[in-house]
C-alpha positions in Angstrom: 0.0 0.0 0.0 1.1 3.5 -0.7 -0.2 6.8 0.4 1.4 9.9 0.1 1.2 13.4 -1.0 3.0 15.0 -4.3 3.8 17.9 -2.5 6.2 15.7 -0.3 7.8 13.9 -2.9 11.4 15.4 -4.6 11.4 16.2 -8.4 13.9 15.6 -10.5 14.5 18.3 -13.0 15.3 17.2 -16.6 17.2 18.6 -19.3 17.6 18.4 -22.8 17.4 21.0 -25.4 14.5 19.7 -26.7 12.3 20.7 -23.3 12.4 23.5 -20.8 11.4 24.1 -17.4 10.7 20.3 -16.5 10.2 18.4 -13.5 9.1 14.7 -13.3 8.1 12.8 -10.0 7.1 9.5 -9.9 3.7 8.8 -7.8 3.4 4.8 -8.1 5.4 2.3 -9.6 6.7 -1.2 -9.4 8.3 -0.3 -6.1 4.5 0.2 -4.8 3.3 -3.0 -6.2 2.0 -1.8 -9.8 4.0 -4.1 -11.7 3.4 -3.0 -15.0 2.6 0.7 -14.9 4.4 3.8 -13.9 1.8 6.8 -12.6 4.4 9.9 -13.2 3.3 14.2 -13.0 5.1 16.4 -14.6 5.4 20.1 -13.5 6.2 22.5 -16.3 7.2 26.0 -15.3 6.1 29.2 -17.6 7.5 28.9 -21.0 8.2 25.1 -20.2 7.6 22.3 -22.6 8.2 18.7 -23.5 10.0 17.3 -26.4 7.9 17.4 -29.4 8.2 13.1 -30.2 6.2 9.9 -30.9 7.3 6.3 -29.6 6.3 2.8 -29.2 3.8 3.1 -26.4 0.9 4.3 -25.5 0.0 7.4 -22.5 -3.0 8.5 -20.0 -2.3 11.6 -19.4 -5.0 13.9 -17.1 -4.1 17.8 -16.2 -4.2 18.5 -12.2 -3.3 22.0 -12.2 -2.7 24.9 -14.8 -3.2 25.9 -18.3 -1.5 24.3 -21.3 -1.4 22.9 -25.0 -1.2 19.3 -26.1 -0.1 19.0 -29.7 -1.2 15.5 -30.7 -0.9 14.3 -34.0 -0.9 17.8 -35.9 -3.2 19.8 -33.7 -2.9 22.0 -30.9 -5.3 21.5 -28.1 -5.6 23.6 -25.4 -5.9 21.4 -22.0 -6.8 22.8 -18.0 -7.5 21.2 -15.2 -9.8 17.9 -15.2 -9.1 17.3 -19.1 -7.5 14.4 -20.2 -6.1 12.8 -23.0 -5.1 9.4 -24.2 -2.3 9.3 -26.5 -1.9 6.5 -28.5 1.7 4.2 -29.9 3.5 6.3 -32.2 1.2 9.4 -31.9 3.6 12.9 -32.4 2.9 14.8 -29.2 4.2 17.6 -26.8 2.8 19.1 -24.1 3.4 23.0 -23.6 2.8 25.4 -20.7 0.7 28.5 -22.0 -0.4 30.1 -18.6 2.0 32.1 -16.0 1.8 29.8 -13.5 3.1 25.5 -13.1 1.4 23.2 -15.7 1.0 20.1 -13.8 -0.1 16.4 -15.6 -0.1 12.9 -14.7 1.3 10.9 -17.1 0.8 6.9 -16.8 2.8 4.8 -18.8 4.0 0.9 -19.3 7.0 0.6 -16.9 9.5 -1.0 -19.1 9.4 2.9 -21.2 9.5 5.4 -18.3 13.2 5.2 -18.5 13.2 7.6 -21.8 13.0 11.0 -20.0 16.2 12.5 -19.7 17.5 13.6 -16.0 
């Protein structure tokens, strides 16, 4: 069992110059007991983004907090909190932070792929 609170849980920020103003923290994972699955938010600051890519696997993605963009597939879509989005395998994608304040998302994914974000 695993109960916590995001607000006590470190970030670590990632780089690449492909994104900007990132920071990934990982809610529940194999180490919890999900043994498949990886429940991740990311927080992107003002002006932050994420790489603009497509891969192998599928995401859930639902917005807790903020204002921002999902380009999926060719179109810009503006997202706030409670929408959601599932982005299918090998769908181009990036999420962007529009507002002034942090973008916040949860992003679940297979666990064997959570190891492509950059730290």
């Amino acid at each position: 069992m695993t109960i916590g609170h995001i607000d006590q849980l470190a970030g670590a920020a990632l780089a690449g110059d492909d994104l900007r103003a990132v920071v990934k923290k990982i809610l529940v994972s194999p180490a919890d007991g999900w043994s498949d699955h990886v429940m991740r938010v990311f927080e992107l600051g003002p002006g932050g983004f994420t790489p603009r890519h497509a891969h192998d696997w599928f995401h859930v993605n639902y917005v807790i907090d903020g204002e921002g963009s999902l380009f999926l597939e060719g179109v810009e879509h503006p997202v706030v909190a409670g929408s959601y989005a599932f982005v299918p395998a090998g769908a181009e994608h990036q999420f962007r932070n529009t507002g002034g304040r942090p973008f916040r998302f949860i992003c679940i994914v297979p666990e064997a792929y959570d190891q492509g974000w950059r730290k």
